[in-house]
N, C-alpha and C positions, 0 to 999 in steps of 0.2 A: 593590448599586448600580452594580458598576463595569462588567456584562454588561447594565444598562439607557444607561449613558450611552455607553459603545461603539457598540453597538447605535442607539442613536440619532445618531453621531456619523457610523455609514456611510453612514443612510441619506440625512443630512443632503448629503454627500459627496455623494452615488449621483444625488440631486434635482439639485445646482447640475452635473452636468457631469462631476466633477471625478474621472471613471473608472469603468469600468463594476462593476455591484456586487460578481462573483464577485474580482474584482482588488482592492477594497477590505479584503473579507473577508481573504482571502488574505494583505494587506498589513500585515491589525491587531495582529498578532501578539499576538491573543488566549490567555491560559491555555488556556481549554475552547473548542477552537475549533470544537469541531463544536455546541454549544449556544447558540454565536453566529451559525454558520450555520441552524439554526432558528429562532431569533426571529427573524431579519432578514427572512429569505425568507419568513416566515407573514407578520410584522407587512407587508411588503410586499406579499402577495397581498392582504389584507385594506385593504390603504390606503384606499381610497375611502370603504368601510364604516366605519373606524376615524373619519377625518376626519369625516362625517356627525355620528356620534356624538357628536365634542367641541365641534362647532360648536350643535347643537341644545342638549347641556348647559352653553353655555359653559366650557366647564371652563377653558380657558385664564387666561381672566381671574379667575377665581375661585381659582386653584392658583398663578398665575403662570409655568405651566411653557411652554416653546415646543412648538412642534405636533410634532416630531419624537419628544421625548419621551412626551410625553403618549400617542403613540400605541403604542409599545413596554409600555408602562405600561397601557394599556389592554385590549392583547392579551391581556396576561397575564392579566389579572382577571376577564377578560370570556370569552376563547375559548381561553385556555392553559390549565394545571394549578397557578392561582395568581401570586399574586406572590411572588418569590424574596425579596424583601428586606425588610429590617425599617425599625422605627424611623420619621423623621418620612415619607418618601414613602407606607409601607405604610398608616401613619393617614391620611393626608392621603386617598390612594384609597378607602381603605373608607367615611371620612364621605359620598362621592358615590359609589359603588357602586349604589345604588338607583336613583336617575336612570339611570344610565348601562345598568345591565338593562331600565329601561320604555324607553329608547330603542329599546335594540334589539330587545325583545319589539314595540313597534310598527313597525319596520321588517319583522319576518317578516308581521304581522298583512296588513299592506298588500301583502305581497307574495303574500300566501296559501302560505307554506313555511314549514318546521318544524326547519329544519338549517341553522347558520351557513350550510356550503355552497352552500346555495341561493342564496343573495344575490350571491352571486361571477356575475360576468358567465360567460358559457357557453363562452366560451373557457378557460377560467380551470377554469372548472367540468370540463371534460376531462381536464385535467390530475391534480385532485386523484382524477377517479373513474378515473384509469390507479396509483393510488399503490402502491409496491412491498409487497411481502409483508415479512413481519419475520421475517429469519432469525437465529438463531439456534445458535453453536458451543459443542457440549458439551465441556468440560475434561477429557479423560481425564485429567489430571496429580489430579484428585482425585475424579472418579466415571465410569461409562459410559455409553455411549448407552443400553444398557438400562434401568440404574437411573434416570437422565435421568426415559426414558419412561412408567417405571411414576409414578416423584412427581407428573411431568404430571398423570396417569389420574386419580390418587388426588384430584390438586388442582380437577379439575373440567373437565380438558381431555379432546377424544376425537380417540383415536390413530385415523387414518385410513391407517396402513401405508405401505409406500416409496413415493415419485413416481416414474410411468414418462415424463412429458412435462408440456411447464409448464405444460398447462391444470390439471394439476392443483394449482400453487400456487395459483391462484385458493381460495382459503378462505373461510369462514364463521366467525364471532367466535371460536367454541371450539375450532373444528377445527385438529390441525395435521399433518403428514406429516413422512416422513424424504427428506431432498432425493434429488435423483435422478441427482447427480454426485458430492458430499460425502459418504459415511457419515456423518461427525461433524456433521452438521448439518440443526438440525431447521428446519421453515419453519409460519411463522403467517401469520393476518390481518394486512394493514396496523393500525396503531395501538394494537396489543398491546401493553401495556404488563409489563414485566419490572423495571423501575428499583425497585421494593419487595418486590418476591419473593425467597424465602429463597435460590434456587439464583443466585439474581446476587449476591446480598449474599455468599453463601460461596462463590463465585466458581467454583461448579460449572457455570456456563455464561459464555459471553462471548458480550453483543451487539454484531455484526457481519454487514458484509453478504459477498455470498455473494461478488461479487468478490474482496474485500478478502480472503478465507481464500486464495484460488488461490495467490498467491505461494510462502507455503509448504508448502500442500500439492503442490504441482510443483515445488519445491527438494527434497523430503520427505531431510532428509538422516539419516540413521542415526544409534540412539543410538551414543554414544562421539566423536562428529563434533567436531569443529571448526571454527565456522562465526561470520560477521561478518552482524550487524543495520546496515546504513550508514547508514539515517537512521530513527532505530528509533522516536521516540518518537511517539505516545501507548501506543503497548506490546503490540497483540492480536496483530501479525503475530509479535511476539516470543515475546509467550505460546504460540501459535500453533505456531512451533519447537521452544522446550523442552517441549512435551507431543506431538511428533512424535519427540524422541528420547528420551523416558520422563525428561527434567530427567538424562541420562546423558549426557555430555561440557561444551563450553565455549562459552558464546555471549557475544562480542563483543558489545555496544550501543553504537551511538555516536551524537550528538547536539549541536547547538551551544544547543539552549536548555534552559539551566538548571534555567525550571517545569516544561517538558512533560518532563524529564526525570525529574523529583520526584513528578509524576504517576501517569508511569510505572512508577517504584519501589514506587511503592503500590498501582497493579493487578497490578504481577507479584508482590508479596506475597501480594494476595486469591489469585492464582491459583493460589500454590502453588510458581512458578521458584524453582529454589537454583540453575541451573548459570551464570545469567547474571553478567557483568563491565561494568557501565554505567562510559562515559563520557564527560563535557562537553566534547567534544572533533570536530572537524572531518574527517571522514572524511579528505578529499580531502589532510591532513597528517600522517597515521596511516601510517608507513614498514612498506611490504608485506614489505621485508628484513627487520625486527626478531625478531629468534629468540623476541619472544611471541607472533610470527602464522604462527610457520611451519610449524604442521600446520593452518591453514585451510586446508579445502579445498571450504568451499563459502561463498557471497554472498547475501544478498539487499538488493538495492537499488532502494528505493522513494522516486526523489528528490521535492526539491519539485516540484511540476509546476502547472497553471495551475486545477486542477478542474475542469474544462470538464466532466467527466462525473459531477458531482453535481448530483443534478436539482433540490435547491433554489437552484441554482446560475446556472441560466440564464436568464435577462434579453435585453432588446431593449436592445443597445447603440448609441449613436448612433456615426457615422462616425468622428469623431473619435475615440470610445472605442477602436470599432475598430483604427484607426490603433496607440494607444496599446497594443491587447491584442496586433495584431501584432508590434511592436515586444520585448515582452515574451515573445511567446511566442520568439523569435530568441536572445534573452538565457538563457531557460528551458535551450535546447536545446545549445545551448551548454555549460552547467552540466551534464547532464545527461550529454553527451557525454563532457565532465573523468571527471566518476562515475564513466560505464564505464570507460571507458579504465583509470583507477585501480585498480577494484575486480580487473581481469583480469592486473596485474601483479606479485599473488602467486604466490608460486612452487610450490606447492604444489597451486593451486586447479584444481579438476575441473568442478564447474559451478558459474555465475550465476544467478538469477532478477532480471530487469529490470520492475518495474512500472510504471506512472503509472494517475490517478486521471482520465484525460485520453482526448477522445475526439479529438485532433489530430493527422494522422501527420507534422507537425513535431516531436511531441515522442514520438512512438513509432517508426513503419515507419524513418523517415528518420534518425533517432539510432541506431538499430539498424545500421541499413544502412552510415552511416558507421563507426559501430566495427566491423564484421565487415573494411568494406576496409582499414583501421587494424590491426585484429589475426588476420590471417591463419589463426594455432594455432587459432584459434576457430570455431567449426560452432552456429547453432541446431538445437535439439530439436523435432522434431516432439509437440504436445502434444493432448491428449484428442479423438481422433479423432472423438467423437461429440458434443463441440462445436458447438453451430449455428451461431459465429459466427468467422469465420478474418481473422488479420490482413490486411490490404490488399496485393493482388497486386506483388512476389510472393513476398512471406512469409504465406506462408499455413499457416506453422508453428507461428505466434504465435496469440493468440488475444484478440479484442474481446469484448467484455461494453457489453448496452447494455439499456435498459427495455424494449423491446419485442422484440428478439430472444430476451435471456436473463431478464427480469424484473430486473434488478438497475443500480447505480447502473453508469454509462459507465467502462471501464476497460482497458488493455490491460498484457498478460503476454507477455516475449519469457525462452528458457532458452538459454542459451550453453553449450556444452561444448567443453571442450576434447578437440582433437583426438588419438586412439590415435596416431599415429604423430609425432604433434607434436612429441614427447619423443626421440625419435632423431635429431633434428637438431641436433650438437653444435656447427657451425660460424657461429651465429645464434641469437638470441634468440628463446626458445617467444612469447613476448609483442612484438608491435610496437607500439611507440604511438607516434602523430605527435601531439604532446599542444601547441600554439601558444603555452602557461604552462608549457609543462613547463622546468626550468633544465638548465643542459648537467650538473650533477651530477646528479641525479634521471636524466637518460638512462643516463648514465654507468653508475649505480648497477644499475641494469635490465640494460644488455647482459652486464655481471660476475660477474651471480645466480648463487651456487653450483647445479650439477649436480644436479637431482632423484635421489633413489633408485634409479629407474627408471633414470636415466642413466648413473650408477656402474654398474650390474649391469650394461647395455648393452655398457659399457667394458672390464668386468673380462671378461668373457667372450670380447672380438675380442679382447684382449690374451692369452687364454691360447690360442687357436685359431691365433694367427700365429706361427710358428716360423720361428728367424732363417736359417735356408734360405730362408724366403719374401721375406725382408728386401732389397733391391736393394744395401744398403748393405754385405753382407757376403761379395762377391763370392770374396776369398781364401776362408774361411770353405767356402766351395759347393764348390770345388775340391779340398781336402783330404778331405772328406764322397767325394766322387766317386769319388776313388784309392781309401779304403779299401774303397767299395762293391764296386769292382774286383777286389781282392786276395782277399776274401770268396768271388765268386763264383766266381773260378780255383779258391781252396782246396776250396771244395765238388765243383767240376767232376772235380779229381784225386780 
């Protein structure tokens, strides 16, 4: 009940004004928020047709319920996989279920079409016949792509062999391939369904899209690593990691909410993580000093960002919304900017992975770009060379993801490394942050960072090469050296 009245409370929102819809979702701080962001955005697409429906069946007046609901509620019954809920709504639907199917059997009749789709105005209708492929990340932490492939075979699916370019994720119902960037990742028809299949229930696969894996497979850090999740939860990028280091070292999760953190716990169970350390806790006051993070040496930070690059995401917002999305996106970037900055003032750390789910270079190109002149030690990585889609000139080392370039939802990926030589400057801080929240203790704390490894062996070695002959300071010292050198070369001469 509580994912229908949400769901109806945004769109109710979204109708009067009151903020453009991807910012409401965003806002609801939904449990399941990506099963929020599909009903909304179906039951939205379908609005017109939906409204038709209740007004010809009356339901309103017959149910009591207001149109916003009703229509969420009929989605489901009608053009969904069900209604989720029990009890007096779920009876209440079913006793008028019949009417509401002759409805809409006579609206295809009339319109001579045989596919909900049809009905959808032809703009609309573009849209849904551009819809992404369903990919698919196989769990090494508990089977492989082979075995994967064979249960496929076995199950009725046919293996069409690796993708060499994206025409070939274009697919047929049964069809699927192995992606043509990812090893670990297989690609299906749009609308394949996995949510009852035995390899997702035992958690030998994770659905995921193809963006969303890039993080960490371009962090890929080694088993035995030690490494920080900074805004970890719903959990794949995680899972993601500890089956990139065989669940062999120590991963950080951190998270300020509590459900999706709970969530989380319970898909990294399905999946098999033991090396993870979850918790409810605020990246951004998580002390990069504290001797329990001081062999991290790698990040991945996936802040909140605005979703602009989720395609059921995007809406015709009015000015004002605009206004208002502007606004926020300024706010975003901001936050986002803290993050890095943050994330790169462990002492230990060797690379970052910076994401967003966002196709705005206020909250990618231009966050980046600010931290790099902020932290000097720090160099991007040039990443998948055969990439179609490169960040915005001129980082053009990052890389964009978007539906028509890459087939997948709008995304971008920037990798930070720090600098080889970074480390030998003992007279200044490897890390510089101009942080506008940062407190004069937190700077303080930063420029005092005990001497990496790296830097001690640096030390110990000029200190054994300098002999106090070379010393300016030991002027007497040079002189006594001198005479005996002296007396030496007479004795020899005789």
């Amino acid at each position: 009940m509580a994912l229908y009245m949400k769901a109806a409370e945004i769109l109710e929102k979204a109708e009067r004004k009151q903020g453009a819809l991807k910012t409401l979702v965003y806002e609801s701080k939904f449990t399941n928020i990506k099963q929020l962001f599909a009903l909304v955005c179906e039951t939205q697409k379908y609005s017109s047709i939906l409204e038709e429906i209740i007004e010809s069946t009356k339901l309103l007046k017959q149910t009591k319920l207001n149109m916003h609901l009703a229509k969420v509620l009929v989605h489901d019954l009608l053009m969904g996989q069900g209604l989720k809920c029990g009890g007096s709504w779920k009876a209440m639907m079913m006793k008028h279920r019949s009417r509401l199917q002759a409805v809409l059997a006579r609206m295809k009749v009339k319109q001579k079409v045989s596919r909900n789709e049809d009905l959808l105005p032809a703009s609309i209708q573009q849209l849904v016949g551009d819809q992404l492929p369903r990919y698919v990340r196989v769990n090494t932490l508990k089977t492989t792509v082979e075995d994967a492939v064979d249960y496929l075979k076995r199950d009725g699916f046919s293996y069409l062999g690796k993708a060499s370019r994206l025409d070939d994720l274009t697919l047929k119902k049964r069809d699927f391939v192995m992606d043509l960037h990812l090893p670990e990742l297989l690609v299906f028809s749009p609308k394949t369904d996995f949510h009852d299949h035995f390899l997702y229930k035992a958690g030998h696969i994770i659905l995921q899209d193809k963006a969303s894996c890039l993080p960490a497979y371009l962090l890929n850090p080694p088993p035995g690593s030690h490494l920080i999740d900074a805004c970890a939860a719903p959990g794949n990028k995680s899972s993601h990691l500890a089956a990139i280091m065989n669940n062999k070292g120590r991963l950080f999760a951190f998270d300020l909410d509590a459900k999706r953190l709970a969530t989380m716990s319970t898909l990294l169970l399905r999946a098999g993580v033991t090396c993870q350390q979850l918790a409810n806790q605020d990246f951004l006051k998580v002390d990069p000093d504290s001797p329990q993070y001081k062999d991290v040496e790698y990040i991945l930070l996936d802040p909140s960002c605005s979703g602009s690059g989720m395609v059921c995401l995007r809406d015709n917002a009015s000015s004002a919304d605009q206004e208002k999305d502007h606004a926020r996106l300024a706010a975003l970037a901001s936050f986002q900017l803290r993050c890095l900055n943050h994330g790169l003032r462990f002492p230990r750390l060797k690379r970052l992975v910076y994401s967003t789910c966002s196709i705005h270079s206020q909250e990618n190109e231009e966050v980046v770009t600010a931290c790099l002149q902020q932290n000097p030690g720090f160099r991007l990585v040039p990443l998948l060379a055969q990439w179609p889609e490169r960040g915005l000139e001129p980082l053009t080392q990052c890389l964009r993801a978007s539906t028509t370039k890459t087939r997948t939802h709008g995304f971008f990926v920037a990798l930070l490394e720090k600098h080889s030589e970074a480390g030998n400057k003992k007279q200044e801080p490897l890390v510089q942050i101009s942080d506008p929240e940062a407190t004069p203790h937190r700077l303080s704390t930063c420029e005092k960072r005990p001497a990496s490894s790296e830097e001690e062996s640096e030390a110990s070695e000029t200190e054994d090469k300098l002999t106090p002959a070379e010393g300016r300071a030991d002027e007497p010292g040079k002189k006594k050296r001198r005479k005996r050198k002296k007396k030496k070369k007479a004795a020899t001469v005789e």
